[in-house]
C-alpha positions in Angstrom: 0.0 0.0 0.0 1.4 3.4 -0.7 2.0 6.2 1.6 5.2 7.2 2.7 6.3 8.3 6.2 9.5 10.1 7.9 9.5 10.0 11.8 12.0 11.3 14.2 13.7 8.7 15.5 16.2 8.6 19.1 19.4 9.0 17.1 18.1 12.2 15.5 17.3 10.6 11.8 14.3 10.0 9.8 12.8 6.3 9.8 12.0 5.8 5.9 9.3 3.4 4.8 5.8 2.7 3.2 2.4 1.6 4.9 2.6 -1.8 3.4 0.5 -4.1 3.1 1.9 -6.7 4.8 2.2 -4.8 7.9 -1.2 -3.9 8.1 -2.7 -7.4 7.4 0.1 -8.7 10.2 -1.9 -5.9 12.6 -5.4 -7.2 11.8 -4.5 -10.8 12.5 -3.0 -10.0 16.1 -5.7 -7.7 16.8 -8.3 -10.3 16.5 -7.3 -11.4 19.6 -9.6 -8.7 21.3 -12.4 -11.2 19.9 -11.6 -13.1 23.5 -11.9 -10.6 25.0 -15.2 -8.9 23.8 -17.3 -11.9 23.1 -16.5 -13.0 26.7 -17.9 -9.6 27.5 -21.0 -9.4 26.1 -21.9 -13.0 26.6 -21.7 -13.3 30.2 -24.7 -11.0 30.4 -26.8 -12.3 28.2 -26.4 -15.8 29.4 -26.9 -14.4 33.0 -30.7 -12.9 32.1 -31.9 -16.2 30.4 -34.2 -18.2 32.8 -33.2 -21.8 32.1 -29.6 -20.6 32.8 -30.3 -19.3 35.9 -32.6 -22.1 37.3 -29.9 -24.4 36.6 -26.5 -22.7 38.6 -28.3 -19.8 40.4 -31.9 -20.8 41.3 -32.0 -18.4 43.8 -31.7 -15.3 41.5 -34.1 -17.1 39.0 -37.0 -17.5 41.8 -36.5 -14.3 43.3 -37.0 -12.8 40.3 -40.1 -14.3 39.6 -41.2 -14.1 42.9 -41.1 -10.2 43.1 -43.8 -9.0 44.4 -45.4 -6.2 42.9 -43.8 -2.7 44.6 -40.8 -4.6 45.6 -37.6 -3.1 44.7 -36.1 -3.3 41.0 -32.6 -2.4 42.2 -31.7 -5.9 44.1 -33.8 -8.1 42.4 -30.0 -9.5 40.4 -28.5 -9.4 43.9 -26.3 -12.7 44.3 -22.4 -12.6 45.3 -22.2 -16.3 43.1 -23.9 -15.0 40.2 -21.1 -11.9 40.4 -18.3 -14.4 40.8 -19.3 -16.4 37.7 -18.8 -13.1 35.5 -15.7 -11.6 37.4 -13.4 -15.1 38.1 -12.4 -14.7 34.7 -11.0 -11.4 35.4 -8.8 -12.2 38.3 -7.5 -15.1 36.8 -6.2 -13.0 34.1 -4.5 -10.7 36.5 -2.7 -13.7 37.8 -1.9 -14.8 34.1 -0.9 -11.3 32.7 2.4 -11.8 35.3 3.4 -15.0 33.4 2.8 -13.6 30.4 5.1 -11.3 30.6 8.0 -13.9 31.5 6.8 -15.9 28.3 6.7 -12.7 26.2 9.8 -11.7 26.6 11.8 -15.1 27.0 9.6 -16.3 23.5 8.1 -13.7 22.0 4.9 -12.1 21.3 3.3 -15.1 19.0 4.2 -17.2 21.3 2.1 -15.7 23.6 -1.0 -15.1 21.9 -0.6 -19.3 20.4 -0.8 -19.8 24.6 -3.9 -17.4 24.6 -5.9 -19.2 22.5 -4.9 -22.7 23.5 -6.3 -22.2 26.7 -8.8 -19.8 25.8 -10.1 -22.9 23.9 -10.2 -25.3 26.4 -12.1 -22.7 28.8 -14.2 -22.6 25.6 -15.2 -26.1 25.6 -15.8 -26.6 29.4 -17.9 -23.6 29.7 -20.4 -25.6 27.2 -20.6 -28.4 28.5 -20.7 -27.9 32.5 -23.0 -29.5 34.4 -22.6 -28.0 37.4 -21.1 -24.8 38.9 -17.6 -25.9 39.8 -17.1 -26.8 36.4 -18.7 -23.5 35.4 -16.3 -21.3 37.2 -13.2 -23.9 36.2 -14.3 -23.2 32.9 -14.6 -19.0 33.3 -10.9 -19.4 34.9 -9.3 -21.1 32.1 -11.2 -18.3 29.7 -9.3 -15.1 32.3 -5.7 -17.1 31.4 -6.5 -16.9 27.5 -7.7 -13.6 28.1 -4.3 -12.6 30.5 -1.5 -14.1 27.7 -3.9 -12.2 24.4 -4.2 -8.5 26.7 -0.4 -9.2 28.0 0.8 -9.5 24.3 -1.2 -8.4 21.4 -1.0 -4.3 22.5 2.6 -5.1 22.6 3.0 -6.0 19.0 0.6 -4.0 17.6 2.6 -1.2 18.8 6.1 -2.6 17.8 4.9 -3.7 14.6 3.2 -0.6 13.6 5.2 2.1 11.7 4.9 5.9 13.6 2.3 7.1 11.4 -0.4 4.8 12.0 0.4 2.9 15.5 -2.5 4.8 16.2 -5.0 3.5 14.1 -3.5 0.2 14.2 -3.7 -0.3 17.6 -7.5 0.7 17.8 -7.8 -2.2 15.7 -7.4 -4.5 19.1 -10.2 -2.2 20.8 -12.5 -2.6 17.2 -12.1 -6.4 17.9 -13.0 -6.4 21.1 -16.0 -4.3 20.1 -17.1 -6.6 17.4 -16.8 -9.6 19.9 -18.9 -7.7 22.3 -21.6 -7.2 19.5 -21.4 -10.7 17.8 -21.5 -11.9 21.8 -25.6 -9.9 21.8 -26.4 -11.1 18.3 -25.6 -15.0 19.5 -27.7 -14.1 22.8 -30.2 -12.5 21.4 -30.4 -15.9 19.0 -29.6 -18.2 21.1 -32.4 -17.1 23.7 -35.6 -18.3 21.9 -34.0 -21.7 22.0 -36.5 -23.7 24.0 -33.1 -25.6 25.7 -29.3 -25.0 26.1 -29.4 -21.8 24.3 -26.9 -20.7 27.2 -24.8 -23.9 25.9 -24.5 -22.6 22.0 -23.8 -19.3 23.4 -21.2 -20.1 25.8 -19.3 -22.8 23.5 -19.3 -20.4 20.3 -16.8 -18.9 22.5 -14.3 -21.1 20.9 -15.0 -19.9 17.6 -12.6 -16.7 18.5 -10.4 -19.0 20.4 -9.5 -21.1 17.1 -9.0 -17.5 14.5 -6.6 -16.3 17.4 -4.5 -19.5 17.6 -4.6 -20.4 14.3 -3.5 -16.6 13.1 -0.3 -16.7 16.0 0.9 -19.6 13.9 1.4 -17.6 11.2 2.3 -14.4 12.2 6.0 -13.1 11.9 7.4 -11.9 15.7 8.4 -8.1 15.8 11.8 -6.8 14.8 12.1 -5.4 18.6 11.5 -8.9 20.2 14.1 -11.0 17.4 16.4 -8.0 18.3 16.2 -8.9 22.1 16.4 -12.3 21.3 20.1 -12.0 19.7 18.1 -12.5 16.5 19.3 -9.3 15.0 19.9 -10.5 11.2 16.1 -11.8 11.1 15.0 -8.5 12.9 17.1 -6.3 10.3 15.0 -8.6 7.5 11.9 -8.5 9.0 12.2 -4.5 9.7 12.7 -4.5 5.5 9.6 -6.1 5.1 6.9 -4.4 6.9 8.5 -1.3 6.2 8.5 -2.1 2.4 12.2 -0.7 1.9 16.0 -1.8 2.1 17.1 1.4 4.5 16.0 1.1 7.5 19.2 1.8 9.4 18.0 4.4 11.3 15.3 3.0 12.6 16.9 -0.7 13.0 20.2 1.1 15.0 17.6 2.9 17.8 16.1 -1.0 18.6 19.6 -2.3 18.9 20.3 0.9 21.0 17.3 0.4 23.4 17.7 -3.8 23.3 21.3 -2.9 25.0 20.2 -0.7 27.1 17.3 -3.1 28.4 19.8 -6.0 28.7 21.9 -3.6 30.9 18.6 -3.6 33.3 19.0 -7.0 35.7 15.5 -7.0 36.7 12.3 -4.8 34.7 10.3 -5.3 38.0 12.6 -3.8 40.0 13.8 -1.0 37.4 10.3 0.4 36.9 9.8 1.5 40.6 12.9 3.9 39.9 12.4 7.3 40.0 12.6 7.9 36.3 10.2 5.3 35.1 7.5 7.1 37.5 5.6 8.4 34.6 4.9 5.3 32.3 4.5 3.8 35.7 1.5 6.2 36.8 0.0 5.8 33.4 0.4 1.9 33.7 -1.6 2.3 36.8 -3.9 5.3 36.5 -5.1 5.1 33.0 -6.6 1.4 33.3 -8.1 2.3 36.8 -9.9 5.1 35.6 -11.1 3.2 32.3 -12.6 0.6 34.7 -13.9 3.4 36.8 -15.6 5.2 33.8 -18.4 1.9 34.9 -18.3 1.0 31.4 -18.3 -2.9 32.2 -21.7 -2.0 33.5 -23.1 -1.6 30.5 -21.2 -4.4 28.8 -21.1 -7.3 31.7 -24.7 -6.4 32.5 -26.8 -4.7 30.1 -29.4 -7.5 29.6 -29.8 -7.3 33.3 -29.8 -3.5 33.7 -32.3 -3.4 30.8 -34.7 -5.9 32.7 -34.1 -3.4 36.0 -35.2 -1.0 34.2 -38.5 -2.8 33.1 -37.7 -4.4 29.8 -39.1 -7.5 28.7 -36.4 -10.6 28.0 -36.5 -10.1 24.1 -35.9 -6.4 24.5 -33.4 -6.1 27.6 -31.2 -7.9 24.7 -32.0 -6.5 21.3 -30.7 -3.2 23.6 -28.1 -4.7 24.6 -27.3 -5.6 20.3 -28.3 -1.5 20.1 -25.2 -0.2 22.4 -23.2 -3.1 20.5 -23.9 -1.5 17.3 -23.1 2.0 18.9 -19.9 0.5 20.7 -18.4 -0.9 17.1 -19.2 2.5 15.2 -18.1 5.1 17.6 -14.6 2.3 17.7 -13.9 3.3 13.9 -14.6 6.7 14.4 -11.4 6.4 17.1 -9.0 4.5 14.2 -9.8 7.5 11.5 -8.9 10.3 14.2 -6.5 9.2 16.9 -3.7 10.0 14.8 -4.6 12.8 12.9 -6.3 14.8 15.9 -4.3 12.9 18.9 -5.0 11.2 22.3 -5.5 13.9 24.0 -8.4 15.5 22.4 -10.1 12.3 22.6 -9.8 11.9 25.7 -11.3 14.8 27.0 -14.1 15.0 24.7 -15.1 11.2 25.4 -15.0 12.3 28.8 -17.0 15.4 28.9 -19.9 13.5 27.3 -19.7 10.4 29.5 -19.8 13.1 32.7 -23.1 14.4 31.2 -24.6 10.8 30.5 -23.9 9.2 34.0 -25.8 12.5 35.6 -28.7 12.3 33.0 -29.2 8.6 33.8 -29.0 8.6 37.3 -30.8 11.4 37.4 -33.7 9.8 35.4 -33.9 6.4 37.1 -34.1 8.4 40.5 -37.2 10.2 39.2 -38.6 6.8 38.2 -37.7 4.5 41.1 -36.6 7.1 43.7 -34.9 5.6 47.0 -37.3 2.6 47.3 -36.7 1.3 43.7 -40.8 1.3 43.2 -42.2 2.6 39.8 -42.2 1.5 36.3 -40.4 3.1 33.2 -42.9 4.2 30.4 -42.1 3.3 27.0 -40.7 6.9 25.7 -38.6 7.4 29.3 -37.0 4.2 28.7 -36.1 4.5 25.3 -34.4 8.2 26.1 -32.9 6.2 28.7 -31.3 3.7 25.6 -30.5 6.9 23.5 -28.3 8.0 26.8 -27.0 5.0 27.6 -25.9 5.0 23.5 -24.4 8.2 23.8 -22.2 7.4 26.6 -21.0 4.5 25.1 -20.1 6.0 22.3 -18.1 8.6 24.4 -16.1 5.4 26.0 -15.5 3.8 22.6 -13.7 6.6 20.7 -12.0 7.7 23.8 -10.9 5.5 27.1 -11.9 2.2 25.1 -9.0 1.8 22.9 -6.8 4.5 24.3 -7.0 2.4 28.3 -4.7 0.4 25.8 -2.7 2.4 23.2 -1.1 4.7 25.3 0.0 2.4 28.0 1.4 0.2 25.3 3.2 2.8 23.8 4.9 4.8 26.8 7.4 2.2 28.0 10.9 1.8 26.6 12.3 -1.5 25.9 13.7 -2.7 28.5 10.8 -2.5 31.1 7.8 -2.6 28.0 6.8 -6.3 29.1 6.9 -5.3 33.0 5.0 -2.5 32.0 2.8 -4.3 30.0 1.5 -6.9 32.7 1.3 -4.1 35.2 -1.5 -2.1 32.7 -3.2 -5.5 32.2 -3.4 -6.9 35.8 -4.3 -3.2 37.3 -7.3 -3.5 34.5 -8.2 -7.1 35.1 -8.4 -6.5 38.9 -10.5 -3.7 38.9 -12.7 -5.4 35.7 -13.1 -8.2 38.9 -14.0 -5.7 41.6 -16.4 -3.9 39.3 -18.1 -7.4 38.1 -17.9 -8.7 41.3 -19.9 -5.7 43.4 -21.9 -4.1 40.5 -24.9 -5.8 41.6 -24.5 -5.0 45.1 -23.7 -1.5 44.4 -26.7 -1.4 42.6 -28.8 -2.7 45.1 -27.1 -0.3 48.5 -26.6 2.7 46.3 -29.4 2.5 43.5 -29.5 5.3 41.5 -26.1 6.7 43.0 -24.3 4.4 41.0 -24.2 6.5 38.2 -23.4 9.4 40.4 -20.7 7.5 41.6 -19.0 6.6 38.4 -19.7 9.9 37.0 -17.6 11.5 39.7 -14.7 9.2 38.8 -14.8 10.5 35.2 -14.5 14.0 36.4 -11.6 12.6 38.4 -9.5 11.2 35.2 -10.7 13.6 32.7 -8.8 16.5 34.9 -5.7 14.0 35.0 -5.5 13.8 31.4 -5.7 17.5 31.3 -3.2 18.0 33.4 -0.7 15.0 33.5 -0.9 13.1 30.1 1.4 14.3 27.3 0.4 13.7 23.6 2.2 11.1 22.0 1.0 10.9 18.6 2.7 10.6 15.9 6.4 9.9 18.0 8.5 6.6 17.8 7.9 4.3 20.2 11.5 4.2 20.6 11.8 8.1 21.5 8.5 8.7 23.5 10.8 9.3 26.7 11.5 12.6 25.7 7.6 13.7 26.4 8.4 13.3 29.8 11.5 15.6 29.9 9.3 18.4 28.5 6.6 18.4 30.8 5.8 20.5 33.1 5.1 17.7 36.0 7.2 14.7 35.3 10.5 16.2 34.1 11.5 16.4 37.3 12.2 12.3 37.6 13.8 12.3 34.4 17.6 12.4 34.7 19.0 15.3 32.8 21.2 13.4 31.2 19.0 10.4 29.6 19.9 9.2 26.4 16.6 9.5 24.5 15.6 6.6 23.9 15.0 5.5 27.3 
């Protein structure tokens, strides 16, 4: 594909090269690995709202619901600490697996990662299917959070070492588009799969291995990055494959700043120990803060639980999920709108916008459903309230999915210099799988104690991080990912931990 580009690189050069074709079909193939992870987001509510799903593993939910007695409270009628865990185990066990990941990532490479991903991602897959009882259930839901830890740990990673300058933008939004089109294809399958007269929650939970098999099959395949052959001591293979997804012979500019920051990252004895040092404080905040606050935004709310919010809210079974297939639909679109304008208008900019609307959504809603149900969590949405209540709902997911959606990735994955990038990495994918777990884990509860004060709550949070953007994230579009450091010694804030004398590319 044509389209030249010339980027600054650490040794003070231009990197020369084309948008090839190759390089861009490489990106799409990794990034499919946020299939896992969406379809595993939308299905798990979905499945959670059918009846015969509930009867079987959570028959106290199921009767409960049934049971409730006209006036009694919408808000805690989904109330069950079990029925959490069987959406959030996934998520610790990938913060437990992202930590391996990173040892396999680097020792292996990035493939080698994803190939585990998807292997085990499978086999969760499979078990989820077939399991008779709840033991095997949540065995199976584990096994699905290590998939999900090696695929976050290591496709970001790529995507951003892969990608040349000028598009490591867009191509990186390609891992948020996939999760976004798993989330979708995750509503279509429920909203199919739930007029099934039996083991619709089966088909819905084993099609789970459909994403499994593209991700594992595509890792065989793909090429490793020049960065991790380089750190590897595979330098004549990285200089080769550097030629190729570059589409041109001279790349020795480029090519000499990864050998440059491979040394210097084999000068560090341990990443886990170097990134608590004073001048890795930055990427280190951002490792910490960006995917706390993307969790924070209550996002997962909508995705984990949007069947069962829908039904709160008074919808019937057929339509709680056709709106969950609506904010899918939403959630895919506003995703492209992100990989046509992150690099030509910035994270930044993004950022704040996405956030400024999502402020405004969480008050609207919460404002709404406390006119409706008040304290007691009595009264009944009409038919126009509730569908300004979708439109809302649609707006503010929107909001996420050009902004905090597939930046909570990009710009953690592109901050961190060589030699700590796989630390890095894990600690941006474990702080958002733990929090992903403590949000599917209380939501429900939260729901029922603070009722509409949820969305107060989580609105509040997005005023929090949308000021820390403003004030504490530099704009790093457009720069190598091998010379991002020098954001950080021109910022008002975090210049002071950067040593004066840093070479550049660290």
């Amino acid at each position: 594909m044509a389209g030249g580009f010339a980027a600054s690189g650490g040794g003070g050069g231009d990197y020369e090269g084309k948008v090839t074709a190759f390089v861009i079909m490489t990106c799409l193939v990794a990034a499919t690995g946020g299939l896992l992870f969406g379809y595993d987001i939308g299905i798990s509510g979905g499945v959670t709202s059918m009846d015969e799903f509930l009867l079987k593993f959570f028959p106290n939910v199921y009767h409960k619901e049934k049971n409730l007695k006209e006036g009694g409270s919408q808000y805690c009628k989904f109330n069950d600490h079990m029925l959490q865990l069987f959406t959030s185990s996934l998520y610790l066990a990938a913060l437990v697996a992202s930590f391996a990941a990173s040892i396999t990532t680097k020792a292996f490479g990035r493939k080698i990662s994803m190939l585990i991903g998807g292997l085990i991602f499978l086999i969760g897959a499979v078990l989820n299917g077939a399991a008779m009882n709840l033991g095997v259930l949540i065995l199976g839901r584990l096994l699905l959070g290590v998939g999900i830890g090696y695929a976050n740990q290591s496709v970001p990673v790529y995507l951003s070492e892969m990608a040349p300058p000028k598009l490591r933008g867009a191509l990186n939004v390609c891992f948020q588009m996939a999760v976004t089109l798993g989330i979708l294809i995750a509503n279509l399958v429920n909203y199919g799969t739930s007029t099934m007269k039996k083991n619709g929650w089966r088909v819905s939970l084993v099609l789970a291995a459909v994403p499994a098999v593209i991700m594992t099959v595509g890792a065989v395949f793909l090429p490793d990055t020049p960065n991790s052959l380089i750190d590897r001591g595979q330098k004549e293979e990285a200089k080769t494959m550097l030629q190729k997804i570059r589409g041109t012979s001279n790349v020795d500019n480029e090519f000499e700043d990864l050998i440059i920051a491979s040394d210097m990252s084999k000068q560090v004895e341990s990443p886990w120990g170097n990134i608590m040092k004073p001048r890795y404080r930055p990427q280190l905040t951002v490792a910490v803060l960006v995917p706390f606050f993307q969790q924070l935004t209550g996002i997962n709310v909508i995705m984990f639980y949007a069947p069962v919010l829908f039904k709160t809210l008074g919808f019937g079974d057929g339509a709680a999920l056709m709106t969950a297939v609506i904010t899918g639909l939403v959630n895919v679109f506003a995703t492209l709108i992100s990989i046509f304008t992150v690099d030509r208008f910035g994270r930044r900019p993004l950022f704040l916008v996405g956030g400024t609307l999502m402020i405004i959504c969480q008050i609207a809603v919460g404002s709404i459903i406390a006119s409706v149900f008040g304290v007691d969590g009595l009264g009944t949405f009409s038919k126009g309230l509730g569908n300004i209540t979708v439109a809302i709902i649609c707006v503010y997911v929107a909001a996420f999915a050009w902004s905090w959606g597939p930046l909570g990735w990009l710009v953690p994955s592109e901050v961190f210099p060589m030699e700590i990038r796989s630390a890095g990495q894990s600690i941006n994918v474990s702080v958002n799988m733990f929090f992903t777990f403590i949000i599917g884990q209380i939501f429900l509860t939260m729901l029922c104690e603070l009722k509409f004060g949820l969305f107060f709550f989580f609105g509040g949070f997005v005023v929090i991080m949308t000021f820390f953007i403003l004030f504490f994230l530099p704009e790093t579009k457009g720069i190598p990912i091998e010379d991002v450091s020098r954001i950080w010694k021109s910022h008002w804030f975090w210049k002071k931990y950067m040593p004066s004398d840093e070479n550049t590319h660290v």
